[in-house]
C-alpha positions, 0 to 999 in steps of 0.5 A, a space after each residue: 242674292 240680296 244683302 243688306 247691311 245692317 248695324 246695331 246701336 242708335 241709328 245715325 242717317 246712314 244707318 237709317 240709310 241702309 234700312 231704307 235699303 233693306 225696306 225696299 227689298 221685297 220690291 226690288 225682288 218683286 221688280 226683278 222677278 221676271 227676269 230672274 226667274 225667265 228661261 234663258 236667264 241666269 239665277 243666282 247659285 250656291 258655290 260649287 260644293 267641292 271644298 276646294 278654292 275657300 279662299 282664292 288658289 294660289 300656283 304656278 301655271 307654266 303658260 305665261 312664261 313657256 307656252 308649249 315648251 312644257 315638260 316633267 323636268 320643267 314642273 318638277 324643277 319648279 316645284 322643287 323651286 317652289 317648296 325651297 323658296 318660300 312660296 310653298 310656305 307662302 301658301 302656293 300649293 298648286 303646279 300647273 301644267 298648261 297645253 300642248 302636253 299630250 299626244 295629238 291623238 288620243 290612244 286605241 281606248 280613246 284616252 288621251 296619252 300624255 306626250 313620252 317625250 315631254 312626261 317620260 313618267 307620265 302625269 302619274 310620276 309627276 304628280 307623285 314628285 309633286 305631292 312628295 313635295 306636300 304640292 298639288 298638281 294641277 293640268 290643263 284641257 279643253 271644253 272644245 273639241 281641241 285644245 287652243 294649241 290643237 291637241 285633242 279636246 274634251 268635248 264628248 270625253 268628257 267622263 273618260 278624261 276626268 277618270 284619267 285625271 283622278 287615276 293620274 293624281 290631278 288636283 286642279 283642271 284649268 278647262 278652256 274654250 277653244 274649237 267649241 264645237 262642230 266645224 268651230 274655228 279657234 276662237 269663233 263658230 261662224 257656222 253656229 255649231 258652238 256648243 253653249 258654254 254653260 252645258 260644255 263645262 256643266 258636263 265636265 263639271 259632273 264628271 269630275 264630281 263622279 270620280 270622287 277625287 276633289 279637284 278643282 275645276 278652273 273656267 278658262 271661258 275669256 268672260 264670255 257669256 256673262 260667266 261670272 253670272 253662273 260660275 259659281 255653281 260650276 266651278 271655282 273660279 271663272 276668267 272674266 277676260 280674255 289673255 293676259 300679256 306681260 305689258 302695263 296696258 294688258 293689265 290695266 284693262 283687265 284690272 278695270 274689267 274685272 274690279 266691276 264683279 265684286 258681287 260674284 265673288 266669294 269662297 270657293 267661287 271666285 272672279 279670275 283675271 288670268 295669271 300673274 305676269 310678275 317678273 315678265 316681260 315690260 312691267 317695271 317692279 313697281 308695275 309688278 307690285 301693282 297687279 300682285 296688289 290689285 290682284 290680292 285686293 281684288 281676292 282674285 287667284 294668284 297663279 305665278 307665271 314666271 320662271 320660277 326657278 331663276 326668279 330674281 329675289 325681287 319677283 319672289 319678295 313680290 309674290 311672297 309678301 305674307 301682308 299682301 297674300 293675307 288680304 288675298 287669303 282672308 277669310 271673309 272673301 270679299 272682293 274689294 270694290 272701287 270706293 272713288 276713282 278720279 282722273 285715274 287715281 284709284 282708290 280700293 276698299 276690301 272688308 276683312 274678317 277680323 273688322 279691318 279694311 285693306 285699301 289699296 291706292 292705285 295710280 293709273 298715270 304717268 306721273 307721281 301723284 298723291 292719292 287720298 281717301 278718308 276712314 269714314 269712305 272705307 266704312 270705318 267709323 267709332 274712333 278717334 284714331 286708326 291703326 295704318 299698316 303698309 303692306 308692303 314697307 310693314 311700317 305702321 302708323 296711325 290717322 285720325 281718318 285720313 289716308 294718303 300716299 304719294 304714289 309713284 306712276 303705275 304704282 300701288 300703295 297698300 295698307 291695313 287699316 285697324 280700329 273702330 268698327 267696320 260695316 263690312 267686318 266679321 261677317 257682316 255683309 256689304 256692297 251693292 245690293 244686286 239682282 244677280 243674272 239681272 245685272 241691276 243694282 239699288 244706286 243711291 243717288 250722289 251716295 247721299 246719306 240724307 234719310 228719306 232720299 229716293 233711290 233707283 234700280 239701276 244697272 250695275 256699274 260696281 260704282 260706290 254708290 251701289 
């Protein structure tokens, strides 16, 4: 889908600009109708219309921090954890239950059986503690025929097990890729049997709609098959990578991977780049600060996968600060998007729904360095000062334009920025303008604002000048 942004008043050159962007739609529609339109190709798609995920999830997913080690008594103490430490109030509704929490083999009905040891009152009882608590429950499977840790998949179950899952109280399924299909391996079907991903998870998607109950549907497909380019009709939130670990490296490659597809993003349908590592493993605090920063700006889900329950008052001031989760939760649900990036300085620019701008600084070195970016890059314009707030100090300031920090190594500095008028704000819409399922975007050469300069058809490349 096409969006011009246009403005209102006395054109300057940059209004003149977009219109010139907004002229040459009908040919780029025309350009691309081929390859929009051809069999095989991806289209553009409404979001899936279940009302769930309006803005980006927020839970706890026990993986990250157990990995099978999954049980009731675990789910419950966390939820419990999470209604009196403030995440609750903080906007984390869902408690997720990831693998390995079944049986291994499904019962003489063909249903699969939670696992009497591990949830001695079955998926039933914990969801009844968990809603007692006004939480969601949320439970993991598999779009293959097992799950990644070898447990019995959906493929073929697929109207069975979403049966058991409205029965049961679920409120969130998390739907891996693994053994996708007849003969496959874990994570490959040498044999060619696989099963194409968009039918597997279009089948589950149907019949979690024929059961009546709302829930939400979470693609677990690794970024593979360009997902991001039909998610949006299937489920309400796609990874766009493989796994995350709890290292710096892990979640810079997935940061750049990810920040690229702002153009799919939107309510209830959103680009997922794998759960939180805050409080984990390697990261420094000031690393932690930067995924929950990026994440945030980036309108991407925010599943905690640490120990909940014996979080250190440092992890839980991360993923509770209100001015960060605000910019994740706003209600425009726009994906922020590179506005510069240089010699691995970063700078982030997110459009809110009340006209302000989110930018985040991002510093990928190893050293501190100062970062800066101005109002007038961020789309702001009309004023002779600006109202700064950082997002995670809560200091306010103001610039007549221009926007700095001193950002230590690794880290990211945050801030909302008010005044003026904003392109991107109350509904407006901004960013490239793209072809989706063709991946070409209108690039405006240099980013010139000169009238009258010639623009390309491009691939998309999420770069400022789309």
């Amino acid at each position: 889908m096409l969006h011009p942004n246009l403005r209102v008043g006395r054109p300057s050159p940059r209004t003149r600009l977009w219109r010139t962007l907004a002229c040459v739609l009908s040919a780029l529609l025309l350009s691309l109708a081929v390859p929009l339109l051809s069999p095989g190709t991806a289209t553009p798609a409404a979001a899936l219309g279940n009302g769930a995920a309006l803005t980006p999830q927020m839970g706890f997913n026990d993986w990250n921090a157990y990995g099978c080690n999954v049980s009731e008594s675990l789910i419950k103490s966390t939820a419990l954890a999470m209604h009196n430490n403030g995440m609750q109030s903080a906007g984390y509704s869902y408690v997720n239950i990831d693998d390995c929490w079944m049986t291994h083999s499904r019962g003489s009905d063909g249903r699969l059986v939670p696992d009497p040891s591990k949830f001695p009152d079955g998926i039933k009882g914990t969801a009844d503690y968990v809603h007692s608590l006004g939480l969601k429950l949320g439970i993991y499977e598999d779009a293959g025929l097992q799950t990644c840790g070898g447990y019995p998949g959906s493929l073929g179950h697929e109207t069975a097990d979403a049966q058991s899952f409205a029965s049961w109280g679920v409120d969130y399924l998390k739907y891996d890729n693994c053994y996708a299909g007849p003969g496959c391996a874990l994570n490959s079907c040498p044999n060619g049997n696989e099963t194409p991903a968009q039918t597997r998870y279009t089948t589950m998607r149907d019949a979690l709609a024929a059961t009546g109950r709302p829930i939400l549907f979470s693609l677990c497909s690794w970024g593979q098959d360009s997902v991001w380019t039909w998610g949006a009709a299937i489920g309400n939130s796609w990874r766009t990578t493989g796994d995350i670990n709890p290292s710096y490296s892990s979640m810079l490659s997935i940061f750049h991977s990810n920040v690229q597809l702002a153009a799919y993003a939107g309510p209830g349908h959103w680009n997922d780049p794998d759960m939180l590592e805050v409080g984990n493993g390697s990261l420094s605090a000031d690393e932690s600060r930067s995924e929950f920063s990026l994440w945030s700006e980036m309108a991407a889900p925010l599943i905690a996968g640490t120990n909940i329950a014996s979080a250190s008052a440092t992890t839980l001031s991360t993923l509770t600060n209100a001015r960060v989760i605000a910019v994740d939760q706003d209600a425009l649900g726009k994906q922020g998007t590179m506005v510069s990036s240089s010699g691995g300085l970063d700078v982030l620019a997110k459009p809110l729904a009340n006209g302000d701008v989110s930018v985040a600084l991002f510093n990928e070195t190893g050293s501190t360095a100062t970062i800066s970016t101005s109002a007038a890059a961020i789309g702001k314009t009309g004023s002779s000062s600006y109202n700064l707030t950082d997002l995670w100090s809560g200091a306010a300031s103001t610039t007549t334009g221009t926007i700095s920090a001193s950002v230590p190594a690794h880290a990211t500095a945050m801030f909302r920025v008010a005044g003026g008028s904003s392109g991107g704000g109350g509904g407006a819409t901004t960013g490239a303008l793209h072809a989706v399922g063709a991946g070409k975007c209108l690039d405006v050469p240099n980013s010139t604002a000169t009238a009258g300069t010639q623009l390309q058809i491009w691939d998309c490349n999420g770069q400022a000048n789309q």
